[in-house]
DSSP file (Angstrom, degrees, kcal/mol; ACC not computed):
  #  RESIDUE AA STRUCTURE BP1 BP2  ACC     N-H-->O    O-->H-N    N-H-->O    O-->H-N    TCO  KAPPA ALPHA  PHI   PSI    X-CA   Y-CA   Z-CA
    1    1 A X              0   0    0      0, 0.0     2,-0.6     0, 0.0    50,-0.2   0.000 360.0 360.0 360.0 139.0  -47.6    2.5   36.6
    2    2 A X  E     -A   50   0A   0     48,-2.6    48,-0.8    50,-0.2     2,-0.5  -0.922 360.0-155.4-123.5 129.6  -46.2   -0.5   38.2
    3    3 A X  E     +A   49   0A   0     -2,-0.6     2,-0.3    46,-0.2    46,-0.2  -0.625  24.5 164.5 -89.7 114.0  -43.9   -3.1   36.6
    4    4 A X  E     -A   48   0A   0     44,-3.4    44,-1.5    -2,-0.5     2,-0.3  -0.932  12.9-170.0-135.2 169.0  -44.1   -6.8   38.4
    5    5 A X  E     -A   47   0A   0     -2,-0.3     2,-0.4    42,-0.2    42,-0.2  -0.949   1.3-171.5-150.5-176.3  -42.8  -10.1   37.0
    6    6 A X  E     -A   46   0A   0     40,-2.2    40,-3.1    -2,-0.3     2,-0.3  -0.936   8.9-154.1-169.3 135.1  -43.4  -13.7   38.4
    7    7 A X  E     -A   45   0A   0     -2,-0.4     2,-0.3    38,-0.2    38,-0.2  -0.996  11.3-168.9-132.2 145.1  -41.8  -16.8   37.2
    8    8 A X  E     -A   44   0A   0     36,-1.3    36,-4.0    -2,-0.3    -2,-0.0  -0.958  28.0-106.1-147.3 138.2  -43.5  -20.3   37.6
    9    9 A X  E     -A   43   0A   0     -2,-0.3    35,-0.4    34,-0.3     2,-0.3   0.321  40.4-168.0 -46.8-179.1  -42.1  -23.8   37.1
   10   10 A X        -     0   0    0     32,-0.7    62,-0.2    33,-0.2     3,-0.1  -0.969  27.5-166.8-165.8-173.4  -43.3  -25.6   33.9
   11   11 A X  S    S+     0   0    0     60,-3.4    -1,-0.1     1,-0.6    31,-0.1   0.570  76.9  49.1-153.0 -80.0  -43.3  -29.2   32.3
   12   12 A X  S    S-     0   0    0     59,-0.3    61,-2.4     1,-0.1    -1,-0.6  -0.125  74.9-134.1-121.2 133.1  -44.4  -28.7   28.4
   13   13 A X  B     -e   73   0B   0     59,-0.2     2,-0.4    -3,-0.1    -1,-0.1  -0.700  19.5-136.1 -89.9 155.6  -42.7  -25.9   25.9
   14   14 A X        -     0   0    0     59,-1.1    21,-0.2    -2,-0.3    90,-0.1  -0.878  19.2-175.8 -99.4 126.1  -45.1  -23.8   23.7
   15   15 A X        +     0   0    0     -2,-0.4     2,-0.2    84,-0.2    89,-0.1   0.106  56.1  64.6-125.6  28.9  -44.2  -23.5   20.5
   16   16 A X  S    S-     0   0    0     87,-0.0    18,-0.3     2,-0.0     2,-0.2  -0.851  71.7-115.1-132.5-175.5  -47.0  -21.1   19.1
   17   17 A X        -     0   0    0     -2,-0.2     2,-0.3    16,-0.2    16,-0.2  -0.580  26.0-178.3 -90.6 147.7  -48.1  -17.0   19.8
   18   18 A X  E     -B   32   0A   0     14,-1.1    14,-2.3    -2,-0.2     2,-0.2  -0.905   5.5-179.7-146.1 144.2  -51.4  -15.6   21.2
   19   19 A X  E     +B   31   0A   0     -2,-0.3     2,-0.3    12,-0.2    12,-0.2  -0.902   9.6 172.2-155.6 143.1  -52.5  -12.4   21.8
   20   20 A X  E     +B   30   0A   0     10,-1.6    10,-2.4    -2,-0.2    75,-0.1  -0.965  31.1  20.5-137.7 148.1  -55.4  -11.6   23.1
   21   21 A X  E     -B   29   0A   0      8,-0.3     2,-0.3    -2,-0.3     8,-0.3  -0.176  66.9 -92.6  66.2-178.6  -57.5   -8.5   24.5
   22   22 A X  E     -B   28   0A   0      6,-0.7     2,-1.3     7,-0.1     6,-1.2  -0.948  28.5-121.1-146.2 135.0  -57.3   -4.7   24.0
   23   23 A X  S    S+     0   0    0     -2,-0.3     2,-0.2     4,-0.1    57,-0.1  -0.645  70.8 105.7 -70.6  94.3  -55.3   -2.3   26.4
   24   24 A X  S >  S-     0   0    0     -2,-1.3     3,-1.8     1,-0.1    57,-0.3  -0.806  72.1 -25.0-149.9-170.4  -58.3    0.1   27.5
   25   25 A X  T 3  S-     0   0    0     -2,-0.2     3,-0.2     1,-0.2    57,-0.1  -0.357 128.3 -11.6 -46.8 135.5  -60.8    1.1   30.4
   26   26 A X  T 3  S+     0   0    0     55,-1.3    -1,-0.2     1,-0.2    58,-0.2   0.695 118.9  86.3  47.4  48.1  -61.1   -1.8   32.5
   27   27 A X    <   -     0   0    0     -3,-1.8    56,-1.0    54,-0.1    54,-0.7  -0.525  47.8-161.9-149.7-136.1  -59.4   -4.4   30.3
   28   28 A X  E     -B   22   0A   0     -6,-1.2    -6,-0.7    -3,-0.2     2,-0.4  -0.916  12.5-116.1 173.1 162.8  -56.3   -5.9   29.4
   29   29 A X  E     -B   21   0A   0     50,-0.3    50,-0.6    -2,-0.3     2,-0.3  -0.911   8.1-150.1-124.8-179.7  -54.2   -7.9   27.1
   30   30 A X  E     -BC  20  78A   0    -10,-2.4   -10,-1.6    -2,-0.4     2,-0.5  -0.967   6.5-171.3-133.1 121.4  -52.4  -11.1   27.1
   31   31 A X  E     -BC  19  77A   0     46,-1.5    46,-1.8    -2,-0.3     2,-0.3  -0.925  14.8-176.1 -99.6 100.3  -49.2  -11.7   24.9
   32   32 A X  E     +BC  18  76A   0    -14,-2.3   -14,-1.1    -2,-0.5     2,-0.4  -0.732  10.5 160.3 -94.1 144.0  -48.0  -15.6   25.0
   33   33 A X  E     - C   0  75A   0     42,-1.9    42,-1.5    -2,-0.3   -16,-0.2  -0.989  49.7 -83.0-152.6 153.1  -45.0  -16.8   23.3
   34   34 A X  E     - C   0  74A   0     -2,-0.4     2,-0.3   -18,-0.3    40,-0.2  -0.148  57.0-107.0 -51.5 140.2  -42.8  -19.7   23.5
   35   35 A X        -     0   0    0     38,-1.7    -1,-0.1   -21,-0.2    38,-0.1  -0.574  34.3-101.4 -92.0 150.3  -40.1  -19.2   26.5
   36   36 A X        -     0   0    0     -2,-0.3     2,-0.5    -3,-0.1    -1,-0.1  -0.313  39.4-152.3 -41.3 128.6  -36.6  -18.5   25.7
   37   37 A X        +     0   0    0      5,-0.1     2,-1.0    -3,-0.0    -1,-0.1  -0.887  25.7 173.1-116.7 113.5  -34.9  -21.8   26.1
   38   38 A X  S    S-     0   0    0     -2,-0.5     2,-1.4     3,-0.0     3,-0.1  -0.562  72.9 -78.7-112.1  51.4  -30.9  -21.7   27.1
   39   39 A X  S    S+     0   0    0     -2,-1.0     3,-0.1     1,-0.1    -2,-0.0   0.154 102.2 112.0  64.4 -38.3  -30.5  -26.0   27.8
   40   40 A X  S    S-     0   0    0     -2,-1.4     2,-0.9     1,-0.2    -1,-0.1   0.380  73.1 -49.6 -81.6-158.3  -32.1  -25.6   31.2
   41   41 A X        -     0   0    0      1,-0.1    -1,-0.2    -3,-0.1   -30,-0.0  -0.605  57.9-103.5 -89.9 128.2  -34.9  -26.3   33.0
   42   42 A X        +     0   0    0     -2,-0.9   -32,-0.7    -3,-0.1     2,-0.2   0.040  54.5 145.7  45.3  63.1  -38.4  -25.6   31.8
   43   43 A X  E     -A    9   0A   0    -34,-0.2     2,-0.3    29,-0.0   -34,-0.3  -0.715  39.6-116.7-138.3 163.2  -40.2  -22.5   33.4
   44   44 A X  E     -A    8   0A   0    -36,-4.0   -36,-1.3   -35,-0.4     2,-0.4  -0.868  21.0-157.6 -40.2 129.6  -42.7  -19.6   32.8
   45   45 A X  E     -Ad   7  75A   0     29,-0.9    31,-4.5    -2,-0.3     2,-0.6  -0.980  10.1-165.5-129.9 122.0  -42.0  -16.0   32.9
   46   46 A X  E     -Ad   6  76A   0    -40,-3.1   -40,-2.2    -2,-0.4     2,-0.5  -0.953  12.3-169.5-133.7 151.1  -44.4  -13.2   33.4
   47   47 A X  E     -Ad   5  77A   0     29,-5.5    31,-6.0    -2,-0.6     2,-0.4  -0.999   2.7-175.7-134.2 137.1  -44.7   -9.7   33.1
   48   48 A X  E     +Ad   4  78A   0    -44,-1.5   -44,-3.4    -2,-0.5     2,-0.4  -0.986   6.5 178.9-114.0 129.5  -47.1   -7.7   34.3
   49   49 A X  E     +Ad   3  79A   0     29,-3.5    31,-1.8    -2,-0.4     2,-0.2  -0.974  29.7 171.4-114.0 134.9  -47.0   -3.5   33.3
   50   50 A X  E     -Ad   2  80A   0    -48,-0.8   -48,-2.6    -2,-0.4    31,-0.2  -0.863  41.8-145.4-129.5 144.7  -50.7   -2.2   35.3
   51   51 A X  S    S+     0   0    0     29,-0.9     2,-0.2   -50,-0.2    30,-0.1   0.560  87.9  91.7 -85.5 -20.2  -51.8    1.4   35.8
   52   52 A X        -     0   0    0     28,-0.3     2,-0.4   -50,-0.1     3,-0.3  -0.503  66.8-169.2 -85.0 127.9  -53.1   -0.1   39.1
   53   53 A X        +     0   0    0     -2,-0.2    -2,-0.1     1,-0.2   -51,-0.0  -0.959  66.9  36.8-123.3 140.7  -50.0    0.5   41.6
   54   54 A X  S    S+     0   0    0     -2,-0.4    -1,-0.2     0, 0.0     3,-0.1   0.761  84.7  99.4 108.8   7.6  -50.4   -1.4   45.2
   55   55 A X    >>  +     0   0    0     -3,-0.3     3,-2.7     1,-0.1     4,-1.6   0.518  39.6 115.1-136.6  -6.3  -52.1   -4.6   44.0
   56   56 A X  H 3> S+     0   0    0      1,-0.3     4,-2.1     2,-0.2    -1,-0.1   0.627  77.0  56.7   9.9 -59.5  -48.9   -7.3   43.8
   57   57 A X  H 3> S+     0   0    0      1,-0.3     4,-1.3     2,-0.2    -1,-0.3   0.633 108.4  44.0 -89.2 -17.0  -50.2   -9.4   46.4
   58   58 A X  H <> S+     0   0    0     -3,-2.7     4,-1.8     2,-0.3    -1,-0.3   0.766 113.9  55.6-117.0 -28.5  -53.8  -10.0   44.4
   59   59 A X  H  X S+     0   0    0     -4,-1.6     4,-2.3     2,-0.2     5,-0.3   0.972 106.6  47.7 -82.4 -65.9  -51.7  -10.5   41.1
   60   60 A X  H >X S+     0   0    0     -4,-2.1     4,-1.6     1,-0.2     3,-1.2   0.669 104.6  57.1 -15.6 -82.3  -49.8  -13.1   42.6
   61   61 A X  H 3X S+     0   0    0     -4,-1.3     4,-1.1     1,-0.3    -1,-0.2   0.908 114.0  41.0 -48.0 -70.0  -53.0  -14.9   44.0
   62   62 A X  H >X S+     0   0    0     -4,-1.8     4,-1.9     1,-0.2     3,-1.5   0.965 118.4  47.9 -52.8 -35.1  -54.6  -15.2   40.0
   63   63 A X  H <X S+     0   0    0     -4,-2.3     4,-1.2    -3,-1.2    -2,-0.3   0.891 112.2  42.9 -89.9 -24.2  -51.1  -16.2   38.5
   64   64 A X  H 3< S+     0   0    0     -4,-1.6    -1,-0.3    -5,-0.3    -2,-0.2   0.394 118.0  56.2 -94.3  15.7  -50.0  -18.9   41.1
   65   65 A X  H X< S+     0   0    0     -3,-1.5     3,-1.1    -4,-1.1    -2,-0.2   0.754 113.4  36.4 -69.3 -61.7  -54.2  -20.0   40.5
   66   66 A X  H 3X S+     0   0    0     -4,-1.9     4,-1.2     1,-0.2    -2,-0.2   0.524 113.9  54.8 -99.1   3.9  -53.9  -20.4   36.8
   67   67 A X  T 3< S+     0   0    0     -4,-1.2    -1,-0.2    -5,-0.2    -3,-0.1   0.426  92.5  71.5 -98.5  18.2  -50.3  -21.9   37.0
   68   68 A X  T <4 S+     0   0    0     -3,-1.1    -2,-0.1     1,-0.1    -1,-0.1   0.430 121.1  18.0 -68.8 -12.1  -52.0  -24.5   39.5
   69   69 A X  T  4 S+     0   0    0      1,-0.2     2,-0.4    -4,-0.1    -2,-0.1   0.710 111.5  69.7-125.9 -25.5  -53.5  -25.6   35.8
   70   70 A X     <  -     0   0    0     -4,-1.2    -1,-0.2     1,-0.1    23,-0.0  -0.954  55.4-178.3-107.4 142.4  -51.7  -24.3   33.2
   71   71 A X        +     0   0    0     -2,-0.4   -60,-3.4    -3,-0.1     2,-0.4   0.166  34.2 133.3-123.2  -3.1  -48.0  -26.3   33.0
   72   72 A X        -     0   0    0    -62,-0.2   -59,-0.2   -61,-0.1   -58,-0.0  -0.768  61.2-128.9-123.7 155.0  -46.3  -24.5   29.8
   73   73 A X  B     +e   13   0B   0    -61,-2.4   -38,-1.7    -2,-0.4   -59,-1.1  -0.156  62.5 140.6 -72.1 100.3  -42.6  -23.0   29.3
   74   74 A X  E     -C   34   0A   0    -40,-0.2   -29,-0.9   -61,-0.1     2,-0.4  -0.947  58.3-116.2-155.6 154.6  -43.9  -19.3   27.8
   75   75 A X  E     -Cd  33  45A   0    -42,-1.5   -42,-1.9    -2,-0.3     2,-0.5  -0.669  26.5-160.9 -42.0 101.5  -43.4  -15.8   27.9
   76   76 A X  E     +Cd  32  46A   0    -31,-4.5   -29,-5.5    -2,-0.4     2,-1.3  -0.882  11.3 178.0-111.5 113.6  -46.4  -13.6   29.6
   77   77 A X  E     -Cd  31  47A   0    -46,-1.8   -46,-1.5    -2,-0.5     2,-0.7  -0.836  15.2-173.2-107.7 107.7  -46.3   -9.9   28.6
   78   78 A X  E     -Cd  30  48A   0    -31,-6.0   -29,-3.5    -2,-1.3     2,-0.8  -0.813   5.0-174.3-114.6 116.8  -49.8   -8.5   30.6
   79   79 A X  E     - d   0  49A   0     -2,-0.7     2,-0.4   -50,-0.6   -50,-0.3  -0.682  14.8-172.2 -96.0  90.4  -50.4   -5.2   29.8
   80   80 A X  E     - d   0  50A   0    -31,-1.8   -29,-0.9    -2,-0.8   -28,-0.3  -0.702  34.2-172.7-116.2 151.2  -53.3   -3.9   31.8
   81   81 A X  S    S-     0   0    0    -54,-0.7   -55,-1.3    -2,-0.4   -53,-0.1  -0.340  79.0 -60.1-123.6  42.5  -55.8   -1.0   32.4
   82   82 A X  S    S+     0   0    0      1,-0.2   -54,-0.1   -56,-0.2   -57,-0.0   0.556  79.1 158.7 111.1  -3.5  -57.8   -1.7   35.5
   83   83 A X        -     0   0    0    -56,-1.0    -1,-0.2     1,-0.1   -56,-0.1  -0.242  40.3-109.3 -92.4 157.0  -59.3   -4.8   34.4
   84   84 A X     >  -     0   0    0    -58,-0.2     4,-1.7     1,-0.1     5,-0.4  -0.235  30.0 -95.8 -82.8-178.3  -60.6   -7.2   37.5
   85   85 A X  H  > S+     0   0    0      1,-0.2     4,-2.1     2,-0.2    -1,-0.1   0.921 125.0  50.9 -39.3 -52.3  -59.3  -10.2   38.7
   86   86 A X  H  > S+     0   0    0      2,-0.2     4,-1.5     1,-0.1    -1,-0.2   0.825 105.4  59.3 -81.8 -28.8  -61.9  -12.4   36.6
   87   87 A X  H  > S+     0   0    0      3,-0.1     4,-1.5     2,-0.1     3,-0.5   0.954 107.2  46.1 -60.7 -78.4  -60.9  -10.4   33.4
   88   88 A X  H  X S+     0   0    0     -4,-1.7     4,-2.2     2,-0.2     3,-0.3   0.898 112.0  47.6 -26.7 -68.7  -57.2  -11.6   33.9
   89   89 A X  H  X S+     0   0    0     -4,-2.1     4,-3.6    -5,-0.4     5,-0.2   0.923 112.9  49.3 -44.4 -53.1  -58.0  -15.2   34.5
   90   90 A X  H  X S+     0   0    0     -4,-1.5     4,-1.2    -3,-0.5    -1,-0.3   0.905 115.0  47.5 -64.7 -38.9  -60.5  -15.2   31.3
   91   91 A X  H >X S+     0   0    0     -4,-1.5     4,-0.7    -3,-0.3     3,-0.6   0.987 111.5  49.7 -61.8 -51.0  -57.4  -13.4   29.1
   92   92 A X  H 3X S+     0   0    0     -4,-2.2     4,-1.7     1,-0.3     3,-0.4   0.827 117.7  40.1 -44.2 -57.9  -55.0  -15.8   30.3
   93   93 A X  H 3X S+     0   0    0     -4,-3.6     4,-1.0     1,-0.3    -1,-0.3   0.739 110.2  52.5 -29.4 -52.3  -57.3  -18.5   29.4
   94   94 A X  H << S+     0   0    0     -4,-1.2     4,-0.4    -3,-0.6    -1,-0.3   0.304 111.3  55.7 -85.2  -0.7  -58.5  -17.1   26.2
   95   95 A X  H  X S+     0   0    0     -4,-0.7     4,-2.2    -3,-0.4    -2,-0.2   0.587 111.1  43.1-101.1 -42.2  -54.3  -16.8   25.3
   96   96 A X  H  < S+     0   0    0     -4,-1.7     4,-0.5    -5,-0.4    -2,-0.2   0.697 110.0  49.7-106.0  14.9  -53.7  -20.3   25.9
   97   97 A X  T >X S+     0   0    0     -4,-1.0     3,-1.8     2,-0.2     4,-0.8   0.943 119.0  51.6 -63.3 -57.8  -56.9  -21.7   24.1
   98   98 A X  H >> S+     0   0    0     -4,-0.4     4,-2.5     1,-0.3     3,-2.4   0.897 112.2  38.2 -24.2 -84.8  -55.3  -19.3   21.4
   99   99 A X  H 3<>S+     0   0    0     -4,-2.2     5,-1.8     1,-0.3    -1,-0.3   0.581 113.1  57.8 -54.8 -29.6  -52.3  -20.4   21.4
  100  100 A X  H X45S+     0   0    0     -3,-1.8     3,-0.7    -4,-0.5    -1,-0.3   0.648 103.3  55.4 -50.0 -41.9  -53.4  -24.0   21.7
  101  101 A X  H <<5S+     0   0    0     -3,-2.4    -2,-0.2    -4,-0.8    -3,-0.1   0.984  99.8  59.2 -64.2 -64.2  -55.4  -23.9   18.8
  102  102 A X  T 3<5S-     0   0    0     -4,-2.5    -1,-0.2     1,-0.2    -2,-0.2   0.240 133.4 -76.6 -60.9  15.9  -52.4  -22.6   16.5
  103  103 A X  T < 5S+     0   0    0     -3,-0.7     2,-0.4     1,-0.3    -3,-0.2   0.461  75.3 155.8 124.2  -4.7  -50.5  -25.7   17.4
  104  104 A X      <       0   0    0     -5,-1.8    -1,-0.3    -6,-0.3   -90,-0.1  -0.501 360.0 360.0 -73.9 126.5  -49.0  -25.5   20.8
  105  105 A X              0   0    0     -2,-0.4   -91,-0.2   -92,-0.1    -1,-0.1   0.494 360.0 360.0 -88.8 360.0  -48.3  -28.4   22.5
């Protein structure tokens, strides 16, 4: 099992939750939550836990993709079980519609 994290700038706080997906064959979930804020500047934080060990380089590639688009200060817990590249991209999505819906600005 391999453990990564990535942090990316941000411009807008989140102030709601999403979760989305199921940890199983060839899926994943998405946890979003508002990021911790200590006075400073503005960021994202991710974690990824994957069964997939070796693959860094290709999670990097989707997350600095969807943080070419998405711009807010949250907490990403991804727990995944194999799911592909276009499964990740669609949870990410499908966390911050979520989370959009319930109020985040």
């Amino acid at each position: 099992m391999e453990h990564l994290t990535f942090d990316y700038p941000a411009q807008r706080a989140v102030t709601t939750r999403a979760h989305v997906g199921v940890v199983g064959s060839g899926d994943l979930e998405v946890l979003l939550s508002p990021a911790a804020s200590a006075g400073g500047p503005l960021g994202a934080h991710v974690v990824v836990r994957t069964s997939v060990d070796g693959y860094s380089h290709i999670w990097k590639s989707v997350l600095d993709r969807f943080f070419t688009r998405y711009d807010g200060a949250a907490r990403i817990e991804i727990n995944d079980f194999g799911a592909t590249p276009g499964v990740v991209a669609l949870r990410l999505a499908e966390a911050v519609e979520a989370a959009e819906e319930g109020g985040a600005v």
